[in-house]
VOKOLKOL-912267 format. One record per residue (C-alpha): residue number from 0; residue in three letters; x, y, z. Coordinates in nm, 2 decimals. Example, Ala and Ser with C-alpha at 12.3 -4.5 7.8 and 13.67 -1.06 7.14 Angstrom:
! VOKOLKOL-912267
  num  residu       x       y       z
    0     ALA    1.23   -0.45    0.78
    1     SER    1.37   -0.11    0.71
//
This chain:
! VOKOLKOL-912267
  num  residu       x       y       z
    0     UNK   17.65  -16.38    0.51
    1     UNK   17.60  -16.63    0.76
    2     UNK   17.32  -16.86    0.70
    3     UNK   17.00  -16.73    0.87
    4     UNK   16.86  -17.06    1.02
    5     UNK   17.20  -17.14    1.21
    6     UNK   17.16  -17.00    1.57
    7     UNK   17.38  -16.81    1.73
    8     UNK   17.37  -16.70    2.08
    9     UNK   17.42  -16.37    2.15
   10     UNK   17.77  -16.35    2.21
   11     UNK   17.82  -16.50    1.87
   12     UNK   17.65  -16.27    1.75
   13     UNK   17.86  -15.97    1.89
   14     UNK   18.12  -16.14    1.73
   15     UNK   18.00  -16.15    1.37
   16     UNK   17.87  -15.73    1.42
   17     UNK   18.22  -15.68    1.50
   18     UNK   18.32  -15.83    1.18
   19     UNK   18.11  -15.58    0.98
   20     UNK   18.13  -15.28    1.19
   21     UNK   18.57  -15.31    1.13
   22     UNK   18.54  -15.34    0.77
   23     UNK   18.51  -15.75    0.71
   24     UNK   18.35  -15.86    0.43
   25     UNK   18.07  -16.15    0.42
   26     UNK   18.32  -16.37    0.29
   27     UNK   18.57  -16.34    0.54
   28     UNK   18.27  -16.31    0.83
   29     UNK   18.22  -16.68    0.70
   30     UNK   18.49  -16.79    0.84
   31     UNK   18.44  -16.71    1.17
   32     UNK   18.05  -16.70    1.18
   33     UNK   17.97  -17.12    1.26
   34     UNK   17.76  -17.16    1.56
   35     UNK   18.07  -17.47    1.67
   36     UNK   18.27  -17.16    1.74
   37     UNK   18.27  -16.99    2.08
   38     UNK   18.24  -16.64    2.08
   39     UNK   18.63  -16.69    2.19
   40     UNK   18.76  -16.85    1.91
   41     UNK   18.55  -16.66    1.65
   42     UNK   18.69  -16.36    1.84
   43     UNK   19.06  -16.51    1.78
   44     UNK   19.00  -16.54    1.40
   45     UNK   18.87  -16.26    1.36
   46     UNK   19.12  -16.08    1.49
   47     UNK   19.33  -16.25    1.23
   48     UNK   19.15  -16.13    0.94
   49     UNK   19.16  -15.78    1.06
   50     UNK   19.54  -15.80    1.15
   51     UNK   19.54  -15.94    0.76
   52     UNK   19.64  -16.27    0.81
   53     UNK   19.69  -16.50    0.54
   54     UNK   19.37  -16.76    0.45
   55     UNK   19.70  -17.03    0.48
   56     UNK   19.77  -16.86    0.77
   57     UNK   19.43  -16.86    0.94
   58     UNK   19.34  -17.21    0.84
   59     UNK   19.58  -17.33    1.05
   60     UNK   19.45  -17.21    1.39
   61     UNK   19.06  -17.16    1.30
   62     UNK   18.99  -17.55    1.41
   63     UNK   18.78  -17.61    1.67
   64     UNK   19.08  -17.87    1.82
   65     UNK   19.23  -17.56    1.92
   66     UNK   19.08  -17.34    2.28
   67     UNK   19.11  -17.00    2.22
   68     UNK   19.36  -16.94    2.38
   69     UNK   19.59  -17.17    2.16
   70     UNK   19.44  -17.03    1.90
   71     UNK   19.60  -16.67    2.04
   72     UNK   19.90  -16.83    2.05
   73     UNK   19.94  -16.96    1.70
   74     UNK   19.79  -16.65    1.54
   75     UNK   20.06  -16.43    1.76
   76     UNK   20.30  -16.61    1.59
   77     UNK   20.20  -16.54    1.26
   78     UNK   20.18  -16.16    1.39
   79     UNK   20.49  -16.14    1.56
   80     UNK   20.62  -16.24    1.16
   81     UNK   20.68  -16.64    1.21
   82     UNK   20.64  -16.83    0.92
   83     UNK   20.42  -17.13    0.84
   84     UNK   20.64  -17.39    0.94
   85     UNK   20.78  -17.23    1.23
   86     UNK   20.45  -17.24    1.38
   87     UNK   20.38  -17.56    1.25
   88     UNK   20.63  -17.67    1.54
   89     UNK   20.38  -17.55    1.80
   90     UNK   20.02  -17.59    1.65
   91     UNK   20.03  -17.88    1.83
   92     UNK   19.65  -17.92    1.98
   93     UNK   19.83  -18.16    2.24
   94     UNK   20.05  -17.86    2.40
   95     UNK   19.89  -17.59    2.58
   96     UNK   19.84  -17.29    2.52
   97     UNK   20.12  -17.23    2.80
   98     UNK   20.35  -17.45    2.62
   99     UNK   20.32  -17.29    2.26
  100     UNK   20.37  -16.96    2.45
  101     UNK   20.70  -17.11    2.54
  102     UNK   20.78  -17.31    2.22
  103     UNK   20.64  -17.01    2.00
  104     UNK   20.91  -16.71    2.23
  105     UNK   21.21  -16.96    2.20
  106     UNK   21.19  -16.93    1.81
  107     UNK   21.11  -16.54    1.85
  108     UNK   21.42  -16.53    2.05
  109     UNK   21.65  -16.71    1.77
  110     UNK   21.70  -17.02    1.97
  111     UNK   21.86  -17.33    1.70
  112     UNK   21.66  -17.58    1.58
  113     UNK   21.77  -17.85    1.81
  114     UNK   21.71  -17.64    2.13
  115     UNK   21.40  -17.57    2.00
  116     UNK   21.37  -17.94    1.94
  117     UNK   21.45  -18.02    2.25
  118     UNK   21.14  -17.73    2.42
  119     UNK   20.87  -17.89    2.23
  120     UNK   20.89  -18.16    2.40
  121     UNK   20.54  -18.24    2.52
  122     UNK   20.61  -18.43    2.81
  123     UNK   20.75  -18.11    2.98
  124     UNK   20.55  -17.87    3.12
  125     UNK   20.53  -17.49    3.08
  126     UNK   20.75  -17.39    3.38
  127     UNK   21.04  -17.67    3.23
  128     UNK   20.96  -17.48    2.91
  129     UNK   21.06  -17.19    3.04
  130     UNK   21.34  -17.28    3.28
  131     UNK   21.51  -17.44    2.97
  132     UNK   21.46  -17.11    2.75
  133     UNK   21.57  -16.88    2.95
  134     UNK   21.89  -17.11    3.01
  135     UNK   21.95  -17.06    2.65
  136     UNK   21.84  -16.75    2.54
  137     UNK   22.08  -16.58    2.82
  138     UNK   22.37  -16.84    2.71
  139     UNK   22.32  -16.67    2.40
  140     UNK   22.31  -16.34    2.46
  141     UNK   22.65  -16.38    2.62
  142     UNK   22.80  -16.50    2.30
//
C-alpha cells in the first residue's frame, strides 16, 4: 500500500483505485502509486500490469524520463509481442513518442536490421520516419 503521508492529488488517486478495483495487488499498485508520476504515466503502467507485463518488461518504460505517451509506445511494443531488445532500439527518451511509433511499426512490420538502423535515426523526424517505412515495407511486400 502506498505510503499514507505521500500526497497525491486526486487524479492520482483515481489511478491507484483503479489498480484495486481491476484486481492489482498492493505490490504491484507500488509501482505505479509515487506522487512523481502523473496520473498519465501511472495510468500507462498500470495498464501494463493488468495487460501482465513482465516486472523486466515494465521497468523499462515506468521512468519518469519517459511522457506518457512514450511510455504508451514502449509498453505497446511489449503488447504487440516485441521483445526486450527490440524495444530497447526505441526506449530512447531522446525520440518522441512519434518517432518510437515509427521505429517501434517498422520492426512490427519485419523490416531488417539495418533499415531499421537506418529509421532510428534521431535526427529525422516522424514524417521522414514514416516516408522511409513505408518505402520499405511496400518494397517488401512486393518481394
Amino acid at each position: 500500500m502506498p505510503n499514507n503521508s505521500v500526497q497525491f492529488d486526486i487524479l492520482q488517486v483515481r489511478q491507484i483505485e483503479a489498480g484495486r478495483k481491476h484486481g492489482l495487488q498492493e505490490r504491484q499498485i507500488s509501482v505505479y502509486a509515487k506522487p512523481e508520476y502523473s496520473h498519465f504515466q501511472m495510468e500507462q503502467i498500470r495498464w501494463g500490469l493488468e495487460e501482465r507485463l513482465t516486472r523486466q518488461q515494465i521497468a523499462i518504460y515506468a521512468s519518469k524520463k519517459y511522457n506518457e505517451r512514450q511510455m504508451a509506445e514502449i509498453r505497446m511494443g511489449f503488447e504487440h509481442g516485441l521483445k526486450v531488445d527490440q524495444v530497447c532500439i526505441y526506449s530512447d527518451s531522446a525520440y518522441t513518442h512519434m518517432q518510437m511509433e515509427q521505429i517501434r511499426r517498422g520492426i512490427e512490420g519485419g523490416l531488417t536490421a539495418i533499415q531499421i538502423q537506418s529509421l532510428a535515426n534521431p535526427k529525422l523526424n516522424c514524417e521522414e520516419m514514416y516516408t522511409k517505412r513505408m518505402k520499405w515495407e511496400t518494397a517488401n511486400m512486393t518481394k
